[in-house]
C-alpha positions as CSV (number, residue, x, y, z in Angstrom):
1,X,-69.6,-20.3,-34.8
2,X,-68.4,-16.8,-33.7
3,X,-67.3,-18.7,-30.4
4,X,-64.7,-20.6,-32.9
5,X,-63.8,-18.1,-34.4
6,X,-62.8,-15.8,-31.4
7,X,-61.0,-18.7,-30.2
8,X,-59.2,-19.5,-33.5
9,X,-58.3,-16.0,-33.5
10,X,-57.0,-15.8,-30.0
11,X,-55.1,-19.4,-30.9
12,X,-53.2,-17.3,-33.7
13,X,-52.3,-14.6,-31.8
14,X,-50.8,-16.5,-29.0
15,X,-49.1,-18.8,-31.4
16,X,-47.4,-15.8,-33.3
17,X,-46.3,-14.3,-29.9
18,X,-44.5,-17.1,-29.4
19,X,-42.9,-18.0,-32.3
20,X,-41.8,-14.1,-32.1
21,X,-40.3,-14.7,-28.7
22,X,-38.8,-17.6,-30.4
23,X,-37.2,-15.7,-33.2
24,X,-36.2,-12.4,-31.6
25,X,-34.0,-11.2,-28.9
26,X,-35.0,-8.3,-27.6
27,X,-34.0,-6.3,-25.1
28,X,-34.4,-2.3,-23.6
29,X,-32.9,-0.8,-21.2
30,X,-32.9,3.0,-20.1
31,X,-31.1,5.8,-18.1
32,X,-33.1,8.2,-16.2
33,X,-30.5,10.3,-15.6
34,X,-30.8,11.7,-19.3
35,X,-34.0,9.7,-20.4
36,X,-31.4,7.9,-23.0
37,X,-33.4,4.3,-24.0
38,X,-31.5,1.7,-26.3
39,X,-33.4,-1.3,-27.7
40,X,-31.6,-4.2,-29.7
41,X,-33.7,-6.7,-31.6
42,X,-32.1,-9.3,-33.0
43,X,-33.3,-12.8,-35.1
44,X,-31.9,-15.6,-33.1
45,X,-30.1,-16.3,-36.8
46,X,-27.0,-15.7,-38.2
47,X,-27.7,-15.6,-41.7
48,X,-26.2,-12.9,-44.2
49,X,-29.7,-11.7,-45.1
50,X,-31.0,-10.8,-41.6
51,X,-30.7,-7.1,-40.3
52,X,-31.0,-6.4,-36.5
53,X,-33.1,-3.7,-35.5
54,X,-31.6,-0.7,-33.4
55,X,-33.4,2.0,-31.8
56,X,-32.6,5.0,-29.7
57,X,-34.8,7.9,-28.1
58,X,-33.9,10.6,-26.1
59,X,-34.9,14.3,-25.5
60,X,-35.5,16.2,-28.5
61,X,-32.7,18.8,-27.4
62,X,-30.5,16.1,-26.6
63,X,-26.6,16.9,-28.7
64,X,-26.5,13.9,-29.9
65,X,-26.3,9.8,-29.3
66,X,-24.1,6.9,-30.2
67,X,-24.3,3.0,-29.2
68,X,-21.5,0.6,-30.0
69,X,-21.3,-3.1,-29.8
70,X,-19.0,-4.4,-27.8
71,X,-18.0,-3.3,-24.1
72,X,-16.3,-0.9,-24.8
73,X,-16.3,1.8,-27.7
74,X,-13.0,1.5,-28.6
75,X,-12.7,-1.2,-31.9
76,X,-16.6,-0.9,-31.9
77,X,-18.9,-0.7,-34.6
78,X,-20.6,2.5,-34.0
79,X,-23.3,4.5,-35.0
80,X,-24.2,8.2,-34.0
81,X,-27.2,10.2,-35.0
82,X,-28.0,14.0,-33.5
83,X,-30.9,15.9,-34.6
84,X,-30.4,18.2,-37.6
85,X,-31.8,21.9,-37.9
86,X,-34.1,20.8,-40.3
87,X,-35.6,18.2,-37.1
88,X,-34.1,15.2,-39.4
89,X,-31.9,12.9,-38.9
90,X,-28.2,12.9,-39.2
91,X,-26.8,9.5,-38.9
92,X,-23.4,7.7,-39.5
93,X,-21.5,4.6,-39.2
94,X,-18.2,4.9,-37.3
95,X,-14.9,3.2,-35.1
96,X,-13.2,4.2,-32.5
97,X,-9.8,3.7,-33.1
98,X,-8.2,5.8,-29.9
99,X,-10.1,7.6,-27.4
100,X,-10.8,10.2,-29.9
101,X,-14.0,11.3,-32.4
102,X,-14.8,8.1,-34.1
103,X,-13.6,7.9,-37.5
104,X,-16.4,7.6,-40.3
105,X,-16.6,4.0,-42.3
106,X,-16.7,3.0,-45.9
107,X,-19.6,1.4,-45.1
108,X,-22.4,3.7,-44.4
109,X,-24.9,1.6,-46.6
110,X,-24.7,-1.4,-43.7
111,X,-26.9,1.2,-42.2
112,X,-30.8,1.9,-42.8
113,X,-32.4,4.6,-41.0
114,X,-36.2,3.5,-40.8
115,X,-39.2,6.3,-41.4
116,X,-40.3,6.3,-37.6
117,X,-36.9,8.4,-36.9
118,X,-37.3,12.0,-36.1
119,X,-38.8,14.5,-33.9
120,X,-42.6,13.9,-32.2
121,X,-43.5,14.8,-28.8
122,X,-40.3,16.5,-27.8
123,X,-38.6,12.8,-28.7
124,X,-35.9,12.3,-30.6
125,X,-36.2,8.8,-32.0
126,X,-33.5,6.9,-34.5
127,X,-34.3,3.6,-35.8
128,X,-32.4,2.1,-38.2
129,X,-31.2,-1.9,-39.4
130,X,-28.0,-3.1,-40.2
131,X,-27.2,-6.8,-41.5
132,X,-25.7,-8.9,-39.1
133,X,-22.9,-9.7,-40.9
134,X,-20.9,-6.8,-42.1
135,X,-17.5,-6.1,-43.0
136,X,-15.7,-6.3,-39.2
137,X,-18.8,-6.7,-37.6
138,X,-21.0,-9.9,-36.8
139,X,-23.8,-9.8,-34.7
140,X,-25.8,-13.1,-32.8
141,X,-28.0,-13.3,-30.5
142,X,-25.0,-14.4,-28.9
143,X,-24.0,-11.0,-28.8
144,X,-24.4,-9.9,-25.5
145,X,-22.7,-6.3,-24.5
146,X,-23.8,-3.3,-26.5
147,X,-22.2,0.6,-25.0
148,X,-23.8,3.7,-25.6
149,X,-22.9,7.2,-25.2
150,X,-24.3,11.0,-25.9
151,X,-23.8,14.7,-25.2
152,X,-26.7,16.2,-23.3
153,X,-25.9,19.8,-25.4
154,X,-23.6,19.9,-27.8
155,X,-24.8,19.5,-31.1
156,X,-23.0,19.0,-34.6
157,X,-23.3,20.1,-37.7
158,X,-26.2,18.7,-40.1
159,X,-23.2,17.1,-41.8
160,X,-23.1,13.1,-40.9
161,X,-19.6,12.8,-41.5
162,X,-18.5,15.4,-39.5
163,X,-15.3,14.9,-37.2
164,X,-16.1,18.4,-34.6
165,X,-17.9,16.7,-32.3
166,X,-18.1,17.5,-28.2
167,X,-16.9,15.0,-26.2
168,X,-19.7,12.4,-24.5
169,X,-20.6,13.9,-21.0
170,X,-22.5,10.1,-20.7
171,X,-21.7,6.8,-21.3
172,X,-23.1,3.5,-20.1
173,X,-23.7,-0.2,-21.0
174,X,-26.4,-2.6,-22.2
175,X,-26.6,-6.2,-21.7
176,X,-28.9,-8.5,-23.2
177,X,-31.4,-10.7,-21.6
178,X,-29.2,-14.2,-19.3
179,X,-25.6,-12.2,-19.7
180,X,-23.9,-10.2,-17.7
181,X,-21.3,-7.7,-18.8
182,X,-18.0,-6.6,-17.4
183,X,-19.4,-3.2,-16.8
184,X,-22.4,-4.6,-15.0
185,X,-20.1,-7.1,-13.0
186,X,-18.7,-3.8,-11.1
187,X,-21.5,-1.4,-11.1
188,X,-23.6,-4.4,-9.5
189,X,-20.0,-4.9,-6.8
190,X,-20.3,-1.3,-6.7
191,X,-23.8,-0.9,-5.6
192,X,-24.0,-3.8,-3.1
193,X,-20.6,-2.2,-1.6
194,X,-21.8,1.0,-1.5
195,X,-24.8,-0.2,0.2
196,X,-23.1,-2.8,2.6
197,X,-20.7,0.7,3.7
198,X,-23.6,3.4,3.9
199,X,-26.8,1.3,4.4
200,X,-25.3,-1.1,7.4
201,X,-21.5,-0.7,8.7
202,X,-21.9,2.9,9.0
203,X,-25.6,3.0,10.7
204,X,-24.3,0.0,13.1
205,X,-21.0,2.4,14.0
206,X,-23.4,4.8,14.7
207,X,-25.8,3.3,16.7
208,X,-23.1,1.8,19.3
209,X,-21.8,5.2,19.4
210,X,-25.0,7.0,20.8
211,X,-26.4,4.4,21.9
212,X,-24.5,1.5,23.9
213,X,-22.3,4.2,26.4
214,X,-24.2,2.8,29.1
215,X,-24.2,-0.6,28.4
216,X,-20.3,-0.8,27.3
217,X,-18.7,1.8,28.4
218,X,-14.9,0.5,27.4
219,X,-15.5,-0.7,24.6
220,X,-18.1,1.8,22.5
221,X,-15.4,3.7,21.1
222,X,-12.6,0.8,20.5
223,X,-15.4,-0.9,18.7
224,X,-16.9,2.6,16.7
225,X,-13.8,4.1,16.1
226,X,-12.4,0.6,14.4
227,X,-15.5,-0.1,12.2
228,X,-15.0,3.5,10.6
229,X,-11.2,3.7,10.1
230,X,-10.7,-0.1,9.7
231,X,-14.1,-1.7,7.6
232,X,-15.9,2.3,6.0
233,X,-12.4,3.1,4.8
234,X,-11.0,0.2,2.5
235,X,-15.1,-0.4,1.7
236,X,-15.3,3.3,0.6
237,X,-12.2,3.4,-1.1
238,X,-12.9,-0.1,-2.7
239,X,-16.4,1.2,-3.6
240,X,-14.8,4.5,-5.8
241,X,-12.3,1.8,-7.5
242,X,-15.0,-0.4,-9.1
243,X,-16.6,2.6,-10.6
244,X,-13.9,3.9,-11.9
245,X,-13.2,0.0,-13.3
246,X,-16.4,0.2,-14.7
247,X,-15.3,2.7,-16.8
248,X,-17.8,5.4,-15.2
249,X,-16.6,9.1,-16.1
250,X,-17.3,11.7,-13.6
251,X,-20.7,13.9,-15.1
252,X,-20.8,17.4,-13.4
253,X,-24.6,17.1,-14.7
254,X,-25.1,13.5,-13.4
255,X,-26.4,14.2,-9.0
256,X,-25.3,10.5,-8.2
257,X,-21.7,11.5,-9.4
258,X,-21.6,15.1,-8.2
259,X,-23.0,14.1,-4.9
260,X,-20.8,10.9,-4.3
261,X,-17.7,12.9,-4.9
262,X,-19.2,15.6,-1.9
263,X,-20.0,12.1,0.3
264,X,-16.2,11.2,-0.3
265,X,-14.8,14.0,0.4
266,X,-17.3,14.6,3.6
267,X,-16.6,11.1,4.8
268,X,-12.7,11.9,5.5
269,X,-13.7,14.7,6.8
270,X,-15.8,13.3,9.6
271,X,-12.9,11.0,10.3
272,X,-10.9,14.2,11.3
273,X,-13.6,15.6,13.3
274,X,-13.8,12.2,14.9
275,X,-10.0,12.4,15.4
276,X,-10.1,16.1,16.9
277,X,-12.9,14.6,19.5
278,X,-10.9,11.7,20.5
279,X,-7.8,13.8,20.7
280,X,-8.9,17.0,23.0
281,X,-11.6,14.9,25.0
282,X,-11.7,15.2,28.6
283,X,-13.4,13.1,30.8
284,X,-14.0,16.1,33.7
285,X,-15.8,18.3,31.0
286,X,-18.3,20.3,32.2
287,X,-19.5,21.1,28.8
288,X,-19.5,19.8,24.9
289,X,-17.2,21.5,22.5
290,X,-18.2,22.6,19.5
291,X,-15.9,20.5,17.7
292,X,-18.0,17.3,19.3
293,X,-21.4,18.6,18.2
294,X,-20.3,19.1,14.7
295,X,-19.2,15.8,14.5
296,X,-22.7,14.4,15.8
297,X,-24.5,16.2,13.3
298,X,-21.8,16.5,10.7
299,X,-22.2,12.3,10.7
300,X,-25.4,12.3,10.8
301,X,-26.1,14.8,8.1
302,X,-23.9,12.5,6.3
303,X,-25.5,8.9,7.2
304,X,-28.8,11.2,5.6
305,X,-27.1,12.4,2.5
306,X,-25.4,8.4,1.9
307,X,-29.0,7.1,2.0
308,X,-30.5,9.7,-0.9
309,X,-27.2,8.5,-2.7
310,X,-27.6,5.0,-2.9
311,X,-31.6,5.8,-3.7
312,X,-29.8,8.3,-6.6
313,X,-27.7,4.9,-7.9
314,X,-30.6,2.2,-7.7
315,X,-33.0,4.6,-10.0
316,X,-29.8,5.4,-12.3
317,X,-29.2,1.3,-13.0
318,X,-32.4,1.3,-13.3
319,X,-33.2,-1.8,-10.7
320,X,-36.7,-1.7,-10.5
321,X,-39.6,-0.9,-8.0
322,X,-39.3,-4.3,-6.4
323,X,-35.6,-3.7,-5.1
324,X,-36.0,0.6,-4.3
325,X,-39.3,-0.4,-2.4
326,X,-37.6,-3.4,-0.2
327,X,-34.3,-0.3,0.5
328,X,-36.9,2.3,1.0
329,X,-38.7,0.1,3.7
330,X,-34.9,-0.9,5.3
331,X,-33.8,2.9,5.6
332,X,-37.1,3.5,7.3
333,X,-36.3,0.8,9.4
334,X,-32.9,2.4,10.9
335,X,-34.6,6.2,10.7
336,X,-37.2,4.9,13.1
337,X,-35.0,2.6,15.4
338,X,-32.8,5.5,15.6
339,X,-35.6,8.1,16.8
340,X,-37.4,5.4,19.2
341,X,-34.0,4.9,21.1
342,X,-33.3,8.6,20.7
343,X,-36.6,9.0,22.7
344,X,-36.2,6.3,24.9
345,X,-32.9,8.1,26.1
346,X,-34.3,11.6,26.4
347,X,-37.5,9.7,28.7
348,X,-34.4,8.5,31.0
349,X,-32.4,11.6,31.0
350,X,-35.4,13.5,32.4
351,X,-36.7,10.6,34.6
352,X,-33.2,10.6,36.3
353,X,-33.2,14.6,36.4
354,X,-36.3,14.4,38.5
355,X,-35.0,11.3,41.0
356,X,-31.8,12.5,41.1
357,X,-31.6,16.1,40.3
358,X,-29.9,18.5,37.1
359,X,-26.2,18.7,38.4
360,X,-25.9,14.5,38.9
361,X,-27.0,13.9,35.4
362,X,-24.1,14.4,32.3
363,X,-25.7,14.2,28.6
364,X,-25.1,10.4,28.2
365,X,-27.5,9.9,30.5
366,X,-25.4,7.9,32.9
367,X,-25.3,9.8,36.7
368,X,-21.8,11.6,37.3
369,X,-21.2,9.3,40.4
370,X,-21.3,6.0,38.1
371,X,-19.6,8.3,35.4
372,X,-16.4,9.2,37.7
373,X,-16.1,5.8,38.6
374,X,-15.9,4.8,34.9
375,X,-13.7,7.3,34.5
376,X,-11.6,6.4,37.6
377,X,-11.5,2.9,35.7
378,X,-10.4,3.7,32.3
379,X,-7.4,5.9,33.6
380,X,-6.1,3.7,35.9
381,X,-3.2,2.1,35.2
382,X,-4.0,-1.3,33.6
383,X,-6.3,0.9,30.7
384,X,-3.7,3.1,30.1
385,X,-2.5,2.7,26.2
């Protein structure tokens, strides 16, 4: 009897989980950069009656936080709560006419700020209903792209319809669950560019640089220097473009955007560096310039810095462990192929040192007879550009 009973219990349960799933969209998604979460829950209805169920959370010294529907705030339906000095909650219904403060509505009884808003465990939480029809306004669970934004500091008054209000220094996107939106379309193109330039072309320019001088000794450099100017270039450049689409606004507080702007900026200036090395090079050098060695470790300071980049990007889109596990595991994968070759180099220079002896070997490891007859080669007449 108490077997039944359990069962008919557990019957109920997983029937009303399912209708539930059945009835409500819901979806959550979160920045770590600023520990800003948004959750939508909608009734797969469109009836006048029904209210959709917002909540945000954030840091209880956070200045304050908005969310919009739509994909972009501007024409949105926005609402924007901040804490208030007596740890309440100050909350409003607005639009965004212009790229401006967000005008307050007629309308502020649409909104319903729920008893589980406020301040607890250094949280600030806002949950509040709306119908899903309004005056301007309809939501479905057809209603896919949802924009939020907030101020990490700046905090206004306890007044709700107050129009002094900091500019956001973050603003991002949510979509629901079997949609994509436009901001996701070129975050994702973004990402996968980004990664394609920093996580493969640029490793692979690298590696035939230090690596295949012995085995083509022509073409290393043809073949290095065009991958950088002709494939990291436009894939860079192309990279900062569909951010920018995206709508992303550079965050002095946000370390993906501060150091992306330093990568940028460093990348162009290894090309230089690269060009200075190609320019003054001379193939009857006894030494290396300075200029050489700080373009070694210049690049690869910079190959180092591009891979805690992209790590800085996956954990700000929030892609899961799955995905930043399987990049971790591939960046390990060139660090290691990169030392073991480094190694196997350094065994050779010193094997050919002791068979050969200190003044026949140069740094590339190839033995200055075979090097002055490669160099013989390339400035004789039919290799001269």
């Amino acid at each position: 009897m108490i077997n039944m009973k359990k069962r008919s219990i557990i019957l109920v349960f997983v029937v009303w989980v399912v209708l539930i799933q059945g009835v409500f969209s819901q979806v959550k998604k979160c920045n770590p950069a600023n520990n800003y979460c948004l959750t939508v829950t909608i009734p797969n209805t469109a009836n006048a009656d029904d209210v959709a169920t917002f909540e945000m959370t954030a840091p209880s010294t956070i200045g304050w936080i908005a969310m919009g529907i739509g994909d972009s705030m501007i024409g949105s339906y926005i609402v924007m709560a901040w804490p208030t000095t007596t740890n309440s909650v100050a909350i409003s219904q607005r639009v965004a006419y212009r790229y401006a403060v967000p005008e307050v509505t007629s309308q502020q009884s649409d909104i319903k700020l729920l008893p589980s808003s406020g301040i607890k465990d250094d949280v600030f939480t806002v949950v509040f209903t709306r119908p899903l029809i309004v005056a301007n306004s309809t939501i479905s669970s057809a209603t896919s792209e949802y924009v939020w934004a907030l101020h990490t500091t700046a905090r206004p008054s306890d007044d709700p319809s107050t129009m002094t209000i900091t500019r956001h220094n973050d603003i991002g996107h949510i979509t629901l669950t079997g949609t994509i939106s436009n901001y996701d379309k070129y975050i994702i193109a973004h990402g996968l560019l980004m990664f394609f330039t920093w996580g493969i072309v640029t490793p692979g320019a690298i590696f035939i640089a230090r690596f295949t001088r012995n085995i083509i000794p022509r073409q290393w450099f043809p073949l290095h220097w065009g991958i950088m100017s002709f494939l990291a270039v436009p894939l860079v450049i192309i990279g900062l473009l569909l951010a920018i689409a995206a709508g992303v606004a550079f965050n002095s507080n946000n370390t993906h955007h501060v150091l992306g702007v330093i990568i940028f900026i460093c990348f162009f200036l290894q090309l230089s560096l690269g060009w200075i090395h190609h320019h003054f090079f001379d193939p009857a050098r006894k030494y290396i310039p300075w200029w050489t060695r700080l373009h070694w470790w210049f690049g690869r300071t910079l190959a180092v810095g591009s891979f805690y980049q992209i790590s800085l990007g996956l954990d700000q889109y929030n892609v899961g462990k799955p995905l930043v596990t399987a990049y971790y595991i591939w960046v390990m994968i060139i660090i290691i192929s990169y030392l073991s070759f480094s190694f196997y180099l350094w065994r050779k220079r010193k094997s050919e040192i002791r068979q050969h002896g200190s003044s026949d070997i140069l740094y590339t490891g190839i033995r200055k007879q075979v090097d002055n007859e490669q160099t013989e080669e390339l400035m004789s007449p039919q290799y001269a550009t």
